[in-house]
C-alpha positions in Angstrom: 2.7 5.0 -5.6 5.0 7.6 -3.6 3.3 10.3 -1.8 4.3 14.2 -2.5 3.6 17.0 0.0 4.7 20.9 -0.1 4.0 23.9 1.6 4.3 27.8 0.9 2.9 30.1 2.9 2.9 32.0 6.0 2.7 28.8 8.6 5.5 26.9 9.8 5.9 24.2 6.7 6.7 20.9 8.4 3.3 20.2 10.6 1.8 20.8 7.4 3.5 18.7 5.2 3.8 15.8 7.7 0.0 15.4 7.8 0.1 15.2 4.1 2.1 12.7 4.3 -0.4 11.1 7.1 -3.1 11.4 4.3 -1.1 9.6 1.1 0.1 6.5 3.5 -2.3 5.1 1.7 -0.6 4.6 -1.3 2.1 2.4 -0.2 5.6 3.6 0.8 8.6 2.2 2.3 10.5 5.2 3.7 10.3 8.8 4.4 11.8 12.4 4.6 11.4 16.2 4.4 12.9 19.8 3.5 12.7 22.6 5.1 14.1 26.3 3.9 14.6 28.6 6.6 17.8 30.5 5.5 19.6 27.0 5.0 18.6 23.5 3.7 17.5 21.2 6.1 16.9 17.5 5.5 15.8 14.8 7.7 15.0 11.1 5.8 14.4 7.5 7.4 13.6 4.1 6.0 10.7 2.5 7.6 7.2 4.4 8.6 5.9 7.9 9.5 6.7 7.0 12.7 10.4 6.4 12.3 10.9 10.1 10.6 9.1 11.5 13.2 11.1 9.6 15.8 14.3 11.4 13.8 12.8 14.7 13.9 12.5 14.5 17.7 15.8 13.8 18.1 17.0 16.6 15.9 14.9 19.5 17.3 13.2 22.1 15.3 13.0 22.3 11.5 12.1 25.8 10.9 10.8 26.7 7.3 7.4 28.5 6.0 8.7 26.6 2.8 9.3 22.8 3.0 8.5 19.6 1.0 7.9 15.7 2.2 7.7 12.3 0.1 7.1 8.7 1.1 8.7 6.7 -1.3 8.5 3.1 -2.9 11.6 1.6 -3.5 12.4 1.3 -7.2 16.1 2.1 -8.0 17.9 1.5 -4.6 16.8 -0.1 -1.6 14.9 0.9 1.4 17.4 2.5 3.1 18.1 6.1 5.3 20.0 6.8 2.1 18.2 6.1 -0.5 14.9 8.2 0.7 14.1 11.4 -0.6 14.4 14.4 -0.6 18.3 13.9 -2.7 20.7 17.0 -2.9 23.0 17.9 -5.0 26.9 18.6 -4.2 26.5 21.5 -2.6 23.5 21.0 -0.4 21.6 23.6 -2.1 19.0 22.6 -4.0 16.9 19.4 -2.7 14.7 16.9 -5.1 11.7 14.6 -4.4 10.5 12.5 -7.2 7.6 10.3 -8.3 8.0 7.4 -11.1 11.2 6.6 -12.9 14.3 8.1 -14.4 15.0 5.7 -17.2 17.8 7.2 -18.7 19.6 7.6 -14.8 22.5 5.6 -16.1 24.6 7.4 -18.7 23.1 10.2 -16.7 24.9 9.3 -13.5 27.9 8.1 -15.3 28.4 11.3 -16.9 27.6 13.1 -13.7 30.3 11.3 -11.6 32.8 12.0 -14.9 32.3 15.7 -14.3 33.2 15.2 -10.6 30.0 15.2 -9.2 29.6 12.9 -5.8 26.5 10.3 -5.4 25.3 9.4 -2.2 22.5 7.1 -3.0 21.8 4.8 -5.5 18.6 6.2 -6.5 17.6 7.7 -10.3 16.2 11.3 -8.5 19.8 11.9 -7.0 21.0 12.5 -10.4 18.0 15.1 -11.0 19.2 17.4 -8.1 23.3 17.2 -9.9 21.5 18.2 -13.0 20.3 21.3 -11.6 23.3 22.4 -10.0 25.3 22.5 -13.8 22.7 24.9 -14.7 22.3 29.0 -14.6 19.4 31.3 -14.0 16.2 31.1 -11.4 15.4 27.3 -9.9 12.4 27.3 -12.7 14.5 27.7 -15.8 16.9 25.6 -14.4 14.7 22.6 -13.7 12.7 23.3 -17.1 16.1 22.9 -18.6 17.3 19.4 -16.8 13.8 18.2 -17.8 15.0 18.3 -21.7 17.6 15.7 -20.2 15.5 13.3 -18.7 13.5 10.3 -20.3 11.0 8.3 -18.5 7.4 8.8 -16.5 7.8 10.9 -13.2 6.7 13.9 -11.4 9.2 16.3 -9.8 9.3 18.6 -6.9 12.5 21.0 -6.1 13.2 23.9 -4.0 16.6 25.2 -4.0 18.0 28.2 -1.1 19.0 30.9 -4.2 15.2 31.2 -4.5 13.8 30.6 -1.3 10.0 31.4 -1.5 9.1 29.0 -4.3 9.0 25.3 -4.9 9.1 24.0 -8.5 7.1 21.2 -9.8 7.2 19.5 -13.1 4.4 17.1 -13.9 5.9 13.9 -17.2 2.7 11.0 -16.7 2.8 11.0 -12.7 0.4 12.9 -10.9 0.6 16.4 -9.4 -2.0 19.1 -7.9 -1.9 22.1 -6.7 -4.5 22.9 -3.5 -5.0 26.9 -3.9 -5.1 28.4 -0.1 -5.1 32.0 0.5 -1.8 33.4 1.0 -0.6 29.7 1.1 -0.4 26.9 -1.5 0.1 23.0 -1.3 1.5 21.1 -3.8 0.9 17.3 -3.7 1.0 14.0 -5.7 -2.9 13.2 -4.5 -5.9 15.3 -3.0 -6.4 14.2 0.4 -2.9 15.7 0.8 -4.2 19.4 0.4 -7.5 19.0 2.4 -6.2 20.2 5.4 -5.4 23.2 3.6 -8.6 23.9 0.8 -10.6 22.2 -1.4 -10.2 24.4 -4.4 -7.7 22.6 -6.4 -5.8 23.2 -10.0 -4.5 19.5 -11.3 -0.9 20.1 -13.7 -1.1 18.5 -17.2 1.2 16.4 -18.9 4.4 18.2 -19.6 3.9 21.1 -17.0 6.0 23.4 -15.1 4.3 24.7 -11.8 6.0 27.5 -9.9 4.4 27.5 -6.1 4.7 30.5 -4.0 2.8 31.8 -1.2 0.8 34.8 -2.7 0.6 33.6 -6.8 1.1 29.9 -9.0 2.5 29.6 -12.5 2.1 27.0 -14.8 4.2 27.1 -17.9 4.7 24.1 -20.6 8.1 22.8 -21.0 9.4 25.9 -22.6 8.4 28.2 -20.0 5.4 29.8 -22.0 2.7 30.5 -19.4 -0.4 28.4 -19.6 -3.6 28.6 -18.1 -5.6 25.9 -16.6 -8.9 26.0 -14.4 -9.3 24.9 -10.8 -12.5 22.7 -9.5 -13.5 22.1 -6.3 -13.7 18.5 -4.5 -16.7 17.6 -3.3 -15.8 15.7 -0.5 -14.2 16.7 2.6 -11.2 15.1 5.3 -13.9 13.3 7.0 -14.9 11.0 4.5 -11.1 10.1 4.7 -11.4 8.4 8.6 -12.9 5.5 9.6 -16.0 6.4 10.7 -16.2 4.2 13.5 -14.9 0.9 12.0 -12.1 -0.8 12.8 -10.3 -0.5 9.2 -10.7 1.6 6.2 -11.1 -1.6 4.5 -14.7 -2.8 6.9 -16.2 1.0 6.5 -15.1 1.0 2.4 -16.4 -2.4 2.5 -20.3 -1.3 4.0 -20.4 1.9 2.2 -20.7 -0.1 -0.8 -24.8 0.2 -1.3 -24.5 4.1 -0.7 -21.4 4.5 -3.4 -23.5 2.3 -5.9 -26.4 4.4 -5.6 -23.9 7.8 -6.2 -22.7 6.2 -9.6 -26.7 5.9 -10.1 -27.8 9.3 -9.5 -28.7 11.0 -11.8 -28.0 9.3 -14.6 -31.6 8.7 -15.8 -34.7 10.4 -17.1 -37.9 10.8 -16.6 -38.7 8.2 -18.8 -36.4 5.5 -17.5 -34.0 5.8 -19.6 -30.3 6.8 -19.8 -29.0 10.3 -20.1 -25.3 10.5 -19.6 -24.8 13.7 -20.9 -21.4 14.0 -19.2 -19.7 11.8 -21.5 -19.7 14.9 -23.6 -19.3 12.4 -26.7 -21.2 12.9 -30.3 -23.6 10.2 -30.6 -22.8 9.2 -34.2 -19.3 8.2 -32.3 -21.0 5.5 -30.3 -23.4 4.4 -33.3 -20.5 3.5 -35.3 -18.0 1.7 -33.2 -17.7 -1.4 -34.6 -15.8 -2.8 -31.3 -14.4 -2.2 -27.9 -11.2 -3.1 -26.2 -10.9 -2.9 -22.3 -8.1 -1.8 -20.8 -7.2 -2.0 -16.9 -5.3 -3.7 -14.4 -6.0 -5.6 -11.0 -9.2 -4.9 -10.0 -10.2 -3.1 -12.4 -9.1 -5.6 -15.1 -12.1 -7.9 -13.2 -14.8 -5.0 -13.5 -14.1 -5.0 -17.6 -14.3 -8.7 -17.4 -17.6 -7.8 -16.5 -18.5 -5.6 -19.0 -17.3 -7.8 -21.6 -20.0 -10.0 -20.9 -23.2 -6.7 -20.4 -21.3 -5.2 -23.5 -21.9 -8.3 -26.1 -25.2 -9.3 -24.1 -26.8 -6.2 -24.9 -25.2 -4.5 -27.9 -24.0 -7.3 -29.7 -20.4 -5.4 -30.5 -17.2 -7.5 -30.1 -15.1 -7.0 -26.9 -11.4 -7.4 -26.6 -10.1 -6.7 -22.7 -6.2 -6.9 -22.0 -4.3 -6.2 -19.0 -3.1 -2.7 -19.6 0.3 -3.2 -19.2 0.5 -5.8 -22.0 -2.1 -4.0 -24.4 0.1 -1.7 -26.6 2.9 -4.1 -26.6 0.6 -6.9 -28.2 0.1 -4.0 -31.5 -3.9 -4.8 -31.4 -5.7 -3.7 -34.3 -7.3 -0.2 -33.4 -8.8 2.8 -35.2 -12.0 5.4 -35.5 -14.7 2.7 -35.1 -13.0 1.4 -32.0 -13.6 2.5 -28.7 -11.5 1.6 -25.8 -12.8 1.8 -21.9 -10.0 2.8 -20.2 -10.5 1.4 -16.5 -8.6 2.9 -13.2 -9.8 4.2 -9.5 -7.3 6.6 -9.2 -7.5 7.9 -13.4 -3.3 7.8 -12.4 -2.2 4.1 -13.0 0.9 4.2 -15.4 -0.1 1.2 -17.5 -3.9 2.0 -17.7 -2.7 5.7 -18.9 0.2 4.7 -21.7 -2.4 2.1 -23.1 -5.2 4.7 -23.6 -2.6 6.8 -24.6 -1.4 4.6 -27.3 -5.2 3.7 -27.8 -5.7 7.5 -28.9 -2.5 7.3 -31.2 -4.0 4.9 -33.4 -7.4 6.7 -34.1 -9.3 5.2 -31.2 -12.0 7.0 -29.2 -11.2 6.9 -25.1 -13.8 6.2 -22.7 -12.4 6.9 -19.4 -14.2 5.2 -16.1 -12.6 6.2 -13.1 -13.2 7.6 -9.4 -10.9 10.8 -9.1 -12.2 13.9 -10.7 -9.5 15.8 -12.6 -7.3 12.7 -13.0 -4.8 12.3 -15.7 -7.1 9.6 -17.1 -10.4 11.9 -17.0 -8.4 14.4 -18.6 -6.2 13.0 -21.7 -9.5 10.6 -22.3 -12.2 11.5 -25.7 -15.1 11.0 -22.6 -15.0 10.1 -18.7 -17.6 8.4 -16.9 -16.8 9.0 -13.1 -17.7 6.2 -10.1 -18.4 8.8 -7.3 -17.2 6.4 -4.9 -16.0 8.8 -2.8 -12.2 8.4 -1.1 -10.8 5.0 -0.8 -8.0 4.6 1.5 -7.7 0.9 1.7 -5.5 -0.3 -0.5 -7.3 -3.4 -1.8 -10.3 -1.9 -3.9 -13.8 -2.5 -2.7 -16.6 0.3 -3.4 -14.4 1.6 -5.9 -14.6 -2.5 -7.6 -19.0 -2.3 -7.3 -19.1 1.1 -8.8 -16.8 0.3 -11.5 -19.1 -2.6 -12.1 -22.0 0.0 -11.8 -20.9 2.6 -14.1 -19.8 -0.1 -16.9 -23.4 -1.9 -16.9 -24.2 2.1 -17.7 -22.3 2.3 -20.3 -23.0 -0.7 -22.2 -26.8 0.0 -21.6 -26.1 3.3 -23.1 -24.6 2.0 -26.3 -27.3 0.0 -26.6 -29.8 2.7 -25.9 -27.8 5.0 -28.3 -27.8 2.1 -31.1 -31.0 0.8 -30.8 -30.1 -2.8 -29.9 -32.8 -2.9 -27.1 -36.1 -2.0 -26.9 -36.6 1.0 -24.3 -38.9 -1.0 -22.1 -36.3 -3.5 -21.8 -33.5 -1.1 -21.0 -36.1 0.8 -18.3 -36.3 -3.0 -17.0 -32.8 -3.4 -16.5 -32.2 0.4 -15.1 -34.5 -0.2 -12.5 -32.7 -3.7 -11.4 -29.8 -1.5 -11.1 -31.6 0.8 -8.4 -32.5 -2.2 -6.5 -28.5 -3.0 -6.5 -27.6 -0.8 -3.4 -30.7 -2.8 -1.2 -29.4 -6.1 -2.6 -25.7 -5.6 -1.1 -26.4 -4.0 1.9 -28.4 -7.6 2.2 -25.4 -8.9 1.8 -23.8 -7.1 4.4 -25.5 -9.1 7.2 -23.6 -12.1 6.6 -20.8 -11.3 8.4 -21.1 -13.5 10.9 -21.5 -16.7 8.6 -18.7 -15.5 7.0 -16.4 -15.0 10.0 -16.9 -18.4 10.6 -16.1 -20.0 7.7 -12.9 -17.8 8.0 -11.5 -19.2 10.5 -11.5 -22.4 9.0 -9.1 -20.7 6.2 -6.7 -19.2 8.5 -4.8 -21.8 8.0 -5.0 -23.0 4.6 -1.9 -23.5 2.7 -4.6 -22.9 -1.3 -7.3 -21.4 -1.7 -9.2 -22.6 -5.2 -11.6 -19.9 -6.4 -14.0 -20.7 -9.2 -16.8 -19.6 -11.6 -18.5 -19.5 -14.7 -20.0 -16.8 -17.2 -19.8 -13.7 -14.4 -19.2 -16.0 -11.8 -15.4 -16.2 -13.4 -14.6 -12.7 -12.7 -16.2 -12.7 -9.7 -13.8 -16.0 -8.6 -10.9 -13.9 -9.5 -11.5 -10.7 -7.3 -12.2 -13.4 -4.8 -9.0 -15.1 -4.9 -7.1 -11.3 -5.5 -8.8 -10.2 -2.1 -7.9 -13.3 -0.2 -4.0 -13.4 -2.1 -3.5 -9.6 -1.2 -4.8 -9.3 2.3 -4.2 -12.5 4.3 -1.0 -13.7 1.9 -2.3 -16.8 1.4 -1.8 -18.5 -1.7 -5.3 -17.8 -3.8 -6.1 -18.7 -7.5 -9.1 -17.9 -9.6 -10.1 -19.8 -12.1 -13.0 -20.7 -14.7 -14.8 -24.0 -13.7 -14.9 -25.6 -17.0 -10.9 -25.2 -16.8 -10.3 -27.3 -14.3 -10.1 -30.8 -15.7 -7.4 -28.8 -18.1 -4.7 -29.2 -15.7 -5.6 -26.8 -12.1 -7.6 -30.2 -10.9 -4.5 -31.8 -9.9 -4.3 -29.3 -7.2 -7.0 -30.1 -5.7 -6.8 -32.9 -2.7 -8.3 -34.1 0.4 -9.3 -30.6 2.3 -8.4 -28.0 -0.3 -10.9 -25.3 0.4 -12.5 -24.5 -2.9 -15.3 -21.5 -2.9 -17.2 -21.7 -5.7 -19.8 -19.0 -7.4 -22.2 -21.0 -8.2 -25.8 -18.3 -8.4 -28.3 -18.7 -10.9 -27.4 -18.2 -14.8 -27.9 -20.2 -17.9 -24.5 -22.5 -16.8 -25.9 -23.1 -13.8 -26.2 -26.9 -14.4 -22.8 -27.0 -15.7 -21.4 -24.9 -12.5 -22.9 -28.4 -10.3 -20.9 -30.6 -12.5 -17.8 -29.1 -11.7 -18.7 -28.4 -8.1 -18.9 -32.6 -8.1 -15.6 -32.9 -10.2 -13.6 -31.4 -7.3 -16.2 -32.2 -4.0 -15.1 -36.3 -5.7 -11.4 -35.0 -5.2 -12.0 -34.4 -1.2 -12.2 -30.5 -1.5 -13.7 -28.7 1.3 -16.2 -26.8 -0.4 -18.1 -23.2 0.2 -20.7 -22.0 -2.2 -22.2 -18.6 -3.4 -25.6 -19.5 -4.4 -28.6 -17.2 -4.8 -31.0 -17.7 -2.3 -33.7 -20.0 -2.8 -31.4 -22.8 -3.9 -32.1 -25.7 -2.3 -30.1 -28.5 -4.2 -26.7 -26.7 -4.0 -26.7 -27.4 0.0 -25.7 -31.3 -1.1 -22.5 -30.6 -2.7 -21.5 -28.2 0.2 -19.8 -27.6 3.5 -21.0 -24.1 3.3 -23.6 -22.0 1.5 -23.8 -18.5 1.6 -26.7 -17.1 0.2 -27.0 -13.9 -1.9 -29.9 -12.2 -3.4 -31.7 -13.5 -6.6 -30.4 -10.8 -9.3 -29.8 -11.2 -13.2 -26.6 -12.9 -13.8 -25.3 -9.8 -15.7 -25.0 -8.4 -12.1 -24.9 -11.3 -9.9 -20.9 -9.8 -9.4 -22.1 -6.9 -7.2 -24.0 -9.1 -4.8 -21.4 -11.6 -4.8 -18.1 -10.0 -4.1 -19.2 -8.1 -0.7 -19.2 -12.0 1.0 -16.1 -12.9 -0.7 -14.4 -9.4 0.3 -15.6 -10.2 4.2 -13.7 -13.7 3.8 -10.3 -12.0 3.1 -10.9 -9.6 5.5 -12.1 -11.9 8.1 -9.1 -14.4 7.5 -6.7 -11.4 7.3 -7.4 -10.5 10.7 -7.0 -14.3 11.9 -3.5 -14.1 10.2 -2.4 -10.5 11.9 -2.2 -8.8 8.4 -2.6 -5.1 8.2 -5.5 -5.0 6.1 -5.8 -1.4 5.2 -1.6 -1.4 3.7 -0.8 -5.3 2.4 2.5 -5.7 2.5 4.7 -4.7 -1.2 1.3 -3.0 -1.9 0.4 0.6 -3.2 -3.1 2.3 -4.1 -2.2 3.7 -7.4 0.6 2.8 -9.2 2.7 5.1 -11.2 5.6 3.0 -12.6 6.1 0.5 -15.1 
């Protein structure tokens, strides 16, 4: 969640390192500060925005420093307050600490601490980090590597201390940490739009790293301090990508690049003949003949994308599919091993929960498939195979492109397992490939009923529930419906299969309860009008999906909003865009920030 900046090199550090900052907003924060080295330590920290710090910096003059550091943190241990934000110091005011994830451990650790005489200002776990490191002898690297044998817990740390002065020190235990590679300069960061402004040659730090930044050379070392080498890789996408492009929101332009992202996860994943040919996976193809099942792991909305593929995976394959919510999967003891393979869902390849259940996944014999947007993640990395979105940047926080290319590159790989096992004919997975290129001209379609849609939002604005409901795809579909509305506009929003409703959620429904219901052509179809009447009898206001071409649906409606005819195996991709304009629509009605929901991050890297 927390965004990490730092700079070495020969500009001054804290322009720099403030428009890092800038960049990683995105990812939620509630307060921020910065370092500077410039012959002493200086620190400036506020609770509250960008704005705020920069309001304190103002005040205080110039912070002069070729070296310096920022954060933006998430409040975890210790509220949002001036002295709770990072960077912490230790006693002497000589070595300052900004810190991603948790400390779990931070108890005994600040009890012994303040035994020993040490004084805590905050109530923070990474205060204790920078005390650590003042009990220890030798250069700021050994010295960190050394208080890193003390800690337990996920995190990502970032010192620089004024005995070594041209170097900041960055350890890298589950949360996420780059280095951008400049010439005659470096950035360190917890996310690549921070180092843009800088390069776009980047080197990503592994699990259990030590990275030593300086201006002219970087070292990485494992926990021991033996040198390791690791490769760089350029991004393929430049700061531009990152504005708004003439939209009002990151959320609108995210929201409309959706045909042009699902046609990058397309490209050039098929043949000449039609067929599949996902070489990248990089994964024997006696592996994917023999698993025997698959479990799906994610979160959010990327737990609705493997709903999806649960359905395209057992369609087409036949193979059993098991999907948890990540952060409950290893904690359930499922039954894994060599003929399993688990789909390991996340846009940002850096969400804790996804990451410790592939992890565990991997423990037990399991092969990882990794699906996620961000090249040189910690997912794409520790995963058996990676399958990447190429959405391109995604700044909102609520997921849009990054939801339909998800959805786009799962329908891949279950067609691919089926391809690879033989469960299909080839003409019928040629067929289905070439429904997928018509995908991108189906949701731009789509697009153009904003209007219709605005006007059903305002109808919402005021709404105390929101009902969403589906059946077969149309249920995950309902889901990410009512998570868009619930996350955006803070209205209350629930998602729910139709045929569930008589089983208790129909006593919420009474005279005027707006109810959207996905209701587009597949084999339940009939069923989906049945419950449509069982609430519509209940005095629900009612606003329907329905594929165009459906004429009888208008009769149990207030509002129908068409979407184009597609197989119900993808009738998700054509019907989220609408249902993504509604929260947006009725978030603006409401005054919400749409691009930073409130108690919201992009990627989150805590338990």
């Amino acid at each position: 969640m927390c965004g990490i900046v730092g700079y070495v090199g020969p500009d001054q550090a804290l322009p720099i390192v403030l428009e890092g900052l800038r960049r990683l907003e995105y990812r939620g924060y509630d307060s921020a500060g910065v370092a500077m080295l410039d012959g002493g330590l200086s620190i400036v920290k506020r609770a509250g925005k960008l704005s705020e710090l920069e309001t304190a910096l103002e005040a205080v003059g110039a912070v002069p420093g070729s070296v310096g550091m920022g954060h933006t943190r998430w409040a975890t241990h210790g509220a949002p307050t001036d002295s709770n934000a990072h960077p912490h110091t230790d006693c002497a005011g000589r070595i300052a600490v900004i810190h991603n994830g948790i400390i779990e451990n931070f108890t005994e650790l600040r009890s012994d601490l303040e035994k020993r005489g040490h004084v805590l200002a905050s109530e923070t776990d990474t205060e204790v980090v920078a005390h650590l490191i003042e009990d220890k002898q030798g250069v700021l690297a050994d010295r960190v590597r050394e208080t890193v044998t003390q800690l337990e817990g996920a995190y990502a740390l970032v010192v620089l201390g004024m005995d070594d002065p041209d170097v900041i020190v960055g350890v890298r235990v589950s949360s996420p940490l780059i280095v951008g590679l400049g010439h005659g300069e470096n950035v360190l960061a917890s996310d690549i739009p921070a180092v843009l402004q800088k390069t776009r040659t980047v080197l990503p730090i592994d699990e259990h790293q030590v990275v030593e930044v300086r201006a002219d050379r970087v070292r990485v070392t494992d926990l021991d301090g033996k040198e390791v080498q690791t490769g760089p890789f350029e991004v393929d996408w430049d700061v531009a990508r990152a504005q708004k492009g003439g939209f009002d929101d990151f959320m609108l332009k995210e929201i409309h690049e959706q045909p042009s992202a699902i046609r990058d996860t397309l490209a050039g994943r098929v043949d000449d003949q039609g067929l599949l040919a996902l070489d990248e996976l990089h994964t024997d193809t006696d592996v994917l003949r023999e698993v025997d099942k698959v479990f799906v792991v994610a979160c959010g909305t990327a737990f609705h994308s493997g709903l999806v593929a649960k359905y395209a995976i057992e369609h087409w394959t036949r193979i059993p599919v098991e999907i948890d919510i990540a952060s409950e999967f290893r904690y359930r003891d499922p039954v894994l091993g060599p003929h399993t393979l688990t789909l390991a869902v996340s846009q940002s390849g850096e969400t804790i929960d996804t990451l410790e259940a592939a992890r565990h996944a991997r423990r037990q014999g399991s092969k990882v498939l990794a699906v996620t947007n961000t090249i040189g993640s910690s997912l794409a990395r520790e995963a058996d195979a990676v399958m990447y979105t190429h959405a391109g940047p995604e700044i909102c926080v609520a997921a849009t492109k990054t939801f339909a290319t998800q959805m786009a590159a799962l329908h891949l790989v279950a067609l691919y397992l089926a391809q690879m096992r033989g469960a299909m004919f080839p003409v019928e997975i040629v067929d289905i490939v070439n429904w997928m290129r018509e995908l991108p001209g189906q949701v731009r379609r789509t697009l153009g009923l904003a209007d219709q849609i605005r006007g059903i939002a305002e109808e919402l604005r005021d709404a105390r529930d929101v009902l969403f409901i589906g059946r077969h795809t149309g249920y995950p579909a309902a889901l990410e419906g009512a998570l868009k509305l619930k996350e955006l506009s803070y209205l209350h929003a629930e998602g729910y299969p139709a045929g569930e409703l008589k089983h208790g959620p129909i006593a919420l429904v009474e005279e005027g309860v707006p109810v959207v219901a996905v209701a587009t052509e597949c084999h339940v179809y009939p069923k989906m009008l049945s419950n449509i009447q069982e609430v519509r009898a209940r005095g629900a206001r009612m606003i329907a999906v329905a594929s165009e071409g459906d004429e009888e649906i208008a009769a149990y409606a207030n509002h129908v909003v068409y979407v184009p005819r597609v197989p119900e195996l993808f009738a998700p991709v054509v019907v989220t865009p609408p249902l993504q304009m509604l929260a947006y629509d009725v978030a603006k009605l409401r005054g919400c920030d749409v691009d930073k929901p409130r108690n919201l991050a992009k990627s989150v890297t805590v338990e």
